[in-house]
C-alpha positions as CSV (number, residue, x, y, z in Angstrom):
1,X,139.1,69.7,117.2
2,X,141.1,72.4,118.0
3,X,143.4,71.9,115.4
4,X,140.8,72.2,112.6
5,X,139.2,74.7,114.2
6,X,142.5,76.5,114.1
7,X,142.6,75.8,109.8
8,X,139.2,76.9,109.3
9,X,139.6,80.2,111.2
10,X,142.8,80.8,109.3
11,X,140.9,79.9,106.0
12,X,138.2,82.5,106.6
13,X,141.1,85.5,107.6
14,X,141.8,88.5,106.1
15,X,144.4,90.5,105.3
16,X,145.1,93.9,106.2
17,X,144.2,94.9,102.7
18,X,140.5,93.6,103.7
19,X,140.5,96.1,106.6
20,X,137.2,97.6,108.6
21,X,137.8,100.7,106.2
22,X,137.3,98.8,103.1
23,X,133.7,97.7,103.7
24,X,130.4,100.5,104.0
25,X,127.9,99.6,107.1
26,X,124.1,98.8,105.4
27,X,122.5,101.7,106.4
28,X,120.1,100.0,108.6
29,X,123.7,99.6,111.2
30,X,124.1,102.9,112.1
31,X,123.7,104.5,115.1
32,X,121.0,107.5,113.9
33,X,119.1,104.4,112.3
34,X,118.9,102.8,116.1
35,X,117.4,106.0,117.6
36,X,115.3,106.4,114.9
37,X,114.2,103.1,114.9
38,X,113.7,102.8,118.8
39,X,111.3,105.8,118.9
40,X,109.3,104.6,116.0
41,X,108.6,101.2,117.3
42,X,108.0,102.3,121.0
43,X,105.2,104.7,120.0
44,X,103.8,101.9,117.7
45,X,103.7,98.5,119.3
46,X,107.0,97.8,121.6
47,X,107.0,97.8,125.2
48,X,110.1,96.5,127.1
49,X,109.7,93.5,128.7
50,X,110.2,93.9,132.7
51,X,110.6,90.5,133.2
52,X,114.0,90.4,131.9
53,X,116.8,90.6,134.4
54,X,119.6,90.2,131.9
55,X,122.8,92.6,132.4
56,X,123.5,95.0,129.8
57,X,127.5,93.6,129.6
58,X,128.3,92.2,126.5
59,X,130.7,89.2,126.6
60,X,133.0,88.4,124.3
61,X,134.4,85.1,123.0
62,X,136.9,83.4,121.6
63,X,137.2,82.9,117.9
64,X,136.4,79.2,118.0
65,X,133.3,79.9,119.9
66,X,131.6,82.2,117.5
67,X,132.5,79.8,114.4
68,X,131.4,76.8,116.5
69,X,128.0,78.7,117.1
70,X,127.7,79.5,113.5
71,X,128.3,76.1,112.4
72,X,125.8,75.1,114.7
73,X,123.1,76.7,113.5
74,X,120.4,74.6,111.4
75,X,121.3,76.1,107.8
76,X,121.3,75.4,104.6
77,X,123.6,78.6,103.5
78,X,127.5,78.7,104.6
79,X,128.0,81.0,107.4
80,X,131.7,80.9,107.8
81,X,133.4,83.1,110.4
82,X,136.4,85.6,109.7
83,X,137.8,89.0,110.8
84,X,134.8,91.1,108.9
85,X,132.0,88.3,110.3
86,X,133.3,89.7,113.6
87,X,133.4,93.2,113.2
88,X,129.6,92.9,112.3
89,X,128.7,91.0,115.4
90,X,130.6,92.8,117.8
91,X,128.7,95.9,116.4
92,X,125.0,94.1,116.5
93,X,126.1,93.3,119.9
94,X,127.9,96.4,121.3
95,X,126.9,99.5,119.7
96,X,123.3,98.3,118.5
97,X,121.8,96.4,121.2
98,X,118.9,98.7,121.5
99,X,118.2,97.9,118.1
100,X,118.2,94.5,118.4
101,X,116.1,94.3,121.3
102,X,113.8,96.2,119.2
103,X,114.1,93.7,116.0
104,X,113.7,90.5,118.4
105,X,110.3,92.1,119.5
106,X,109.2,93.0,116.3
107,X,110.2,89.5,114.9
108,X,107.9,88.1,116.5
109,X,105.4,89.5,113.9
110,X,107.5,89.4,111.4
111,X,109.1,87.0,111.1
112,X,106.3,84.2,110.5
113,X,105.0,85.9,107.6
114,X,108.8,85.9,106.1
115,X,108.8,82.3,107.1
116,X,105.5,81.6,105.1
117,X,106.6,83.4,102.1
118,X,110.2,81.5,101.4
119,X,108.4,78.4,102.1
120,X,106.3,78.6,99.0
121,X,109.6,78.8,96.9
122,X,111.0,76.3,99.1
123,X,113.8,78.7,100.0
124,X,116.3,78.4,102.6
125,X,114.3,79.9,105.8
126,X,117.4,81.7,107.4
127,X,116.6,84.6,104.5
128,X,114.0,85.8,106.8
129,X,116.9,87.7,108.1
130,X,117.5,89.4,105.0
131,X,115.5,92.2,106.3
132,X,117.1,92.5,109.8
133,X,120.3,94.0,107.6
134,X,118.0,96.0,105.2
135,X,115.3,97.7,106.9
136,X,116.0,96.9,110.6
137,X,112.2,95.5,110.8
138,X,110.8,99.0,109.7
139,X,108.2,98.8,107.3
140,X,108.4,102.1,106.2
141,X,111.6,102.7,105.6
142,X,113.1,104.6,102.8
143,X,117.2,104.7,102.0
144,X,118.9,107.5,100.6
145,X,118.4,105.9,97.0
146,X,115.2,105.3,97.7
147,X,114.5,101.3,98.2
148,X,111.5,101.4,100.2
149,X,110.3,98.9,102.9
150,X,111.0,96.0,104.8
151,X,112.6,94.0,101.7
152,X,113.8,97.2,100.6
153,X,112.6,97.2,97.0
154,X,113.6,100.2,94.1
155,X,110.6,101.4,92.7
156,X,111.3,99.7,89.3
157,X,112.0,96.2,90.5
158,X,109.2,96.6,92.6
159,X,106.7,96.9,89.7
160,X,108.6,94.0,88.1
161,X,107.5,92.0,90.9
162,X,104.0,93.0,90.3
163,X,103.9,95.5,93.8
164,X,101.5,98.8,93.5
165,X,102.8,102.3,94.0
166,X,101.0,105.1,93.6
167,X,100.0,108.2,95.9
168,X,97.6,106.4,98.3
169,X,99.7,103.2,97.8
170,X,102.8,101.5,98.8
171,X,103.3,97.7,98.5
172,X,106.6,97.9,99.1
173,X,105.7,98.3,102.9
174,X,103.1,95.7,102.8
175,X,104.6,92.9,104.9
176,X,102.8,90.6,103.0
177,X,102.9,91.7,99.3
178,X,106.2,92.4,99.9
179,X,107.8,89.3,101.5
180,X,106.0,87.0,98.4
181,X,107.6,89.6,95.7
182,X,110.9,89.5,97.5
183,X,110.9,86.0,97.9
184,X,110.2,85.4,94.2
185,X,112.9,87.9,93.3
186,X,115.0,85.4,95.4
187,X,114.4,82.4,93.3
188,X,115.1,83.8,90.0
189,X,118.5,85.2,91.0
190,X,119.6,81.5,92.2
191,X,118.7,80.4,89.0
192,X,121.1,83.2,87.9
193,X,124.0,82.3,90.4
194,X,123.2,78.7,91.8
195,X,125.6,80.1,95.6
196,X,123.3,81.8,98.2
197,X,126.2,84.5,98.9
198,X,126.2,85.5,95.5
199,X,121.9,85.8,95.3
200,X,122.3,87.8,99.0
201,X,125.3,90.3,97.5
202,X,123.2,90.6,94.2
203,X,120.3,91.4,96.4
204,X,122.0,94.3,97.5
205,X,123.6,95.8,94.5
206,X,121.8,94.1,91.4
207,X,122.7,90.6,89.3
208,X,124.6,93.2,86.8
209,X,127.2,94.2,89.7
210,X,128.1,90.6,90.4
211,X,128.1,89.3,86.9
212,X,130.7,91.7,86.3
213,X,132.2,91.3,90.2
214,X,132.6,87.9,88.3
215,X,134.7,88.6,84.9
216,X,136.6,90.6,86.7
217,X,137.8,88.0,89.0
218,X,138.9,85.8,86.2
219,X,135.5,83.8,86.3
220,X,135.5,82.9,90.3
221,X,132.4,82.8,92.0
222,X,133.1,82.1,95.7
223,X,131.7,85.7,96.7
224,X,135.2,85.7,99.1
225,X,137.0,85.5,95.8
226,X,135.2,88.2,94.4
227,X,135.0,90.1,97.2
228,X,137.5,93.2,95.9
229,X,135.3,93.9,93.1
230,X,132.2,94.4,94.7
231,X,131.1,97.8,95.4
232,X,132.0,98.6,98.8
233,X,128.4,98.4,100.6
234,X,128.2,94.8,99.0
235,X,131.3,94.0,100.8
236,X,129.6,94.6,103.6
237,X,126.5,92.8,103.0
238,X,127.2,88.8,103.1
239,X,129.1,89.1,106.5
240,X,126.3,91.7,107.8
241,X,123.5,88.8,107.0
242,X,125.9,86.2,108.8
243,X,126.0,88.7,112.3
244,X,122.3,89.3,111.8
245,X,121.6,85.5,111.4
246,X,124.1,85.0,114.5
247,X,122.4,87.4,116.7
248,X,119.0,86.7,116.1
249,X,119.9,83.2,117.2
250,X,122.4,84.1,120.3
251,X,120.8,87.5,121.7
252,X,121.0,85.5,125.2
253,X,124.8,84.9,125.0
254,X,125.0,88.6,124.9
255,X,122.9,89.9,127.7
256,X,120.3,91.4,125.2
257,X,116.5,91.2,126.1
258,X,114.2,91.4,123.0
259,X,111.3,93.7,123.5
260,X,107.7,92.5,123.7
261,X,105.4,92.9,120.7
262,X,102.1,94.4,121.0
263,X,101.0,93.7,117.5
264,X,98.5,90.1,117.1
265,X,100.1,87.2,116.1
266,X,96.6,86.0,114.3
267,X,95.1,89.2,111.8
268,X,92.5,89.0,109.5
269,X,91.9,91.0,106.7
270,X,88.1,92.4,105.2
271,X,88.0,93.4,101.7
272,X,86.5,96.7,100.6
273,X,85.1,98.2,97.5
274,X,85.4,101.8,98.2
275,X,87.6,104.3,99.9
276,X,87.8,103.8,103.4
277,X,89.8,106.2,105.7
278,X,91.9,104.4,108.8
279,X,90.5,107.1,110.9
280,X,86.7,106.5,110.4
281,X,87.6,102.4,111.1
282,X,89.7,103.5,114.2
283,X,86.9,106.1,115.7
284,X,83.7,103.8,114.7
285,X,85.2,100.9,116.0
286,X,86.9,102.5,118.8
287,X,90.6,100.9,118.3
288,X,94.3,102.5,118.2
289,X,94.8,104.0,114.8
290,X,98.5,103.5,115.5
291,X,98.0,99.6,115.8
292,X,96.1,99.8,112.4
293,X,98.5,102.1,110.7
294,X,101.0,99.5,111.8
295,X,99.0,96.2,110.6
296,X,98.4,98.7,107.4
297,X,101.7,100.2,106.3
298,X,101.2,100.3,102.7
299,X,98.4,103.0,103.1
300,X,100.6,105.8,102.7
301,X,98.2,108.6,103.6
302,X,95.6,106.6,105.5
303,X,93.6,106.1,102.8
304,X,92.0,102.5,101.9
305,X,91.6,102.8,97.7
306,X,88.6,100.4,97.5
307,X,87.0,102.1,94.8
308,X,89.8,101.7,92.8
309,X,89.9,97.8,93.4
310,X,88.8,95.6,95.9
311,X,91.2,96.8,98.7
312,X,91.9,94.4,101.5
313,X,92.3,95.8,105.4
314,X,94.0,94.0,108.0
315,X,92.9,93.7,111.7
316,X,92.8,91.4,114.6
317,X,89.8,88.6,113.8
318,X,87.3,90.6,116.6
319,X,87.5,93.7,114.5
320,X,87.3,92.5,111.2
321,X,83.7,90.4,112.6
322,X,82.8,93.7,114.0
323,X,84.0,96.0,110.6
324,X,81.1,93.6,108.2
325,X,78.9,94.7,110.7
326,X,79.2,98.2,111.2
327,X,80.7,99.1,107.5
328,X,78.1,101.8,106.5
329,X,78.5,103.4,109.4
330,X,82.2,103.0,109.0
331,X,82.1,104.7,105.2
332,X,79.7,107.3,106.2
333,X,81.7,108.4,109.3
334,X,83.2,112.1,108.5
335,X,83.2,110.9,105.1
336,X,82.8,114.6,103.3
337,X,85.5,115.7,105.5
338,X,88.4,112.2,105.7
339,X,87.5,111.8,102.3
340,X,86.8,114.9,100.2
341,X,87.0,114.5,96.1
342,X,85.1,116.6,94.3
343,X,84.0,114.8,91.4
344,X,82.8,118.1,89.7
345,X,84.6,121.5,90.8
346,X,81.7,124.4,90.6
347,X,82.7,127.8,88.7
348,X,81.4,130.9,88.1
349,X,77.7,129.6,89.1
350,X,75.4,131.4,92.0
351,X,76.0,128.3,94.0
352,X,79.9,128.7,94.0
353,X,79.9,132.1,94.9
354,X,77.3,130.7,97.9
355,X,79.5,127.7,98.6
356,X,83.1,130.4,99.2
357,X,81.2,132.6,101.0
358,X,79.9,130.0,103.3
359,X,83.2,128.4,103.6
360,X,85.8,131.6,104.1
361,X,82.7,132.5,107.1
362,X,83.0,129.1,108.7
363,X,79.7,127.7,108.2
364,X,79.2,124.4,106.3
365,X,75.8,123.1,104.8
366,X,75.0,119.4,103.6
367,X,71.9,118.2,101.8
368,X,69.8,115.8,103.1
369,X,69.6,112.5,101.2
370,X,66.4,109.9,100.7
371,X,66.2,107.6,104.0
372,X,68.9,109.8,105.8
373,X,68.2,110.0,109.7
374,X,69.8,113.0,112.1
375,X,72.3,110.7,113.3
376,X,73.8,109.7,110.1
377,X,74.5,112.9,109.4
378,X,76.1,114.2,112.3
379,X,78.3,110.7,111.9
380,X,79.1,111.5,108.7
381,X,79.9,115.1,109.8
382,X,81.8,114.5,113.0
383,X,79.4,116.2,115.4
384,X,77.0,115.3,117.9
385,X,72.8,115.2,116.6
386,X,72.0,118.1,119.6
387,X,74.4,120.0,118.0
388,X,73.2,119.3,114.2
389,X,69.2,120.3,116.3
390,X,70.7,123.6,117.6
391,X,72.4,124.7,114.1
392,X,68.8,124.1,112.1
393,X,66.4,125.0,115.0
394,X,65.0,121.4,114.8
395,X,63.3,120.3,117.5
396,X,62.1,116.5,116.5
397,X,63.7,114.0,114.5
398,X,61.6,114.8,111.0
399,X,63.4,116.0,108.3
400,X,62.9,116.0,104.3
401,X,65.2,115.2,101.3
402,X,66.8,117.7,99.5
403,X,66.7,120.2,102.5
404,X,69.4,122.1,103.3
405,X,71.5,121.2,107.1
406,X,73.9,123.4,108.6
407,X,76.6,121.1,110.4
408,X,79.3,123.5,110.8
């Protein structure tokens, strides 16, 4: 055993020509990235998890145990080990524990909703890991070339895949959407290149890079072979999966202790058909707007575009029960002010020299509908019905359509 374990580990070697300096980190393996990520997690849904007494020593390990571990693990994609395999595990478990411990929590959500998508394409389930290299678990994150999400998509492949971007919208950090587009997107490049390390590289820098990565190489496609001609990121990128796939598995071996995940395993989702804001759910309903930003990602400035199309919402089951029930209160909550589009802008009329006077002194008026009631105004206004009584001098609850209320 030792022996061959000996041949394989020289097999997989580099040279010094194929040293640390010849490869570029993904930028989700950097150090800002950790502290970035850390802080953004912890004031969304992370908490650390007390019950774990683990020491915060890494061990290390002989070469035949890491390759033994690797081959151990129930894949259907080659995860050899070699100098460069190394260098990204010692970093996932050195330099970026804290960022692990973060992605191990956050897996936990995650993760089944990868898991669901690759299944309908009957892809190999260890490219729920994909993301762990790309986006470090962030939904919302944007590189410096501007692939967007947890799947980090470019804008054009994005809308290839049939995701929505536009200003109140951002499918490429819809956990859902996103994970079904990427794992389609998956599929067609192995029918391109038929070798898993070849789909993950071209992943990273596009099936043009590899198909000339390729000629290059005299027609090898063993992406070890290829290796020199990749851009130097790409280089990077098969041996990065490999450590992320490693230490998502053997976290323990390494003293790390994931984090615990605040975010519902079990969501729901209620479908609207007009604008909602998050803010009028989270203050109606009385839940953290954080935790919905968090279940809604792709709402890029809180802003649910039902009216557009039917626009779904995810929550926890309880909320969505108690959102059918309590929806026009929901969408009449501060509506004028959460949601303010003018559908016709008044000029040079009596009324819009009233309207700017009224608004540069303060003071804002609303007219009152057929069948509205005090309190559905001051909801829809943000303040309290003693306070709407005091600003018009009303003393019951009577009032008549097409008055004039001060609620401001």
């Amino acid at each position: 055993m030792v022996i061959v374990s000996s041949f394989v580990i020289c097999l997989f070697s580099f040279s010094p020509a194929m040293a640390q300096d010849d490869i570029d980190f993904p930028e989700a393996m950097y150090e800002d990235v950790d502290s970035l990520l850390s802080i953004y997690h912890a004031k969304t849904y992370l908490t650390t998890d007390k019950n774990c007494q683990s020491s915060n020593i890494n061990p290390t390990y002989a070469p035949e145990v890491y390759m033994d571990r690797l081959q151990r693990m129930p894949t259907v994609m080659e995860m050899p080990y070699n100098d460069v395999v190394r260098t990204f595990i010692d970093r996932y478990t050195s330099r970026l524990r804290n960022m692990v411990s973060v992605m191990l929590g956050a897996s936990n959500f995650y993760i089944p909703l990868f898991e669901e998508a690759l299944e309908t394409y009957q892809l190999p389930l260890e490219l729920k890991y994909l993301p762990i290299i790309e986006s470090a678990l962030k939904p919302t994150a944007v590189s410096h070339a501007g692939a967007t999400g947890l799947w980090q998509f470019m804008l054009t492949t994005a809308k290839d895949y049939g995701l929505t971007i536009n200003s109140l919208v951002d499918e490429r950090r819809d956990p859902v959407r996103a994970s079904y587009a990427a794992a389609r997107y998956l599929n067609d490049l192995y029918k391109i290149f038929g070798d898993w390390s070849l789909v993950i590289a071209a992943y990273n820098c596009g099936p043009a890079n590899i198909t000339k990565a390729i000629h290059r190489a005299g027609g090898e496609r063993d992406y070890w072979k290829i290796y020199h001609y990749l851009p130097k990121e790409t280089r990077g990128y098969v041996p990065a999966f490999i450590a992320a796939n490693y230490v998502m598995n053997y976290y323990c071996e390494h003293n790390i202790c994931p984090m615990e995940c605040e975010l519902p395993i079990k969501t729901d989702t209620v479908v609207v058909s007009r604008n909602i804001h998050l803010e009028q759910i989270a203050s109606v309903l009385d839940i953290d707007i954080d935790m919905l930003r968090a279940l809604n990602p792709a709402y890029r400035r809180d802003i649910v575009p039902g009216a557009t199309q039917p626009t779904a919402i995810r929550m926890v089951p309880a909320d969505a029960a108690r959102f059918i029930d309590l929806e026009e209160t929901i969408a009449a909550y501060r509506a004028d002010e959460l949601l303010p589009k003018r559908t016709i802008a008044p000029v040079g009329t009596a009324e819009a020299e009233s309207t700017s006077r009224s608004g540069r002194s303060g003071s804002k008026y609303v007219t009152v509908r057929k069948g509205d009631s005090l309190g559905a105004i001051a909801r829809r206004n943000g303040i309290s019905v003693n306070r709407l009584r005091k600003l018009n001098g009303i003393k019951g609850n009577n009032i008549m359509a097409g008055k004039k209320l001060r609620v401001r």
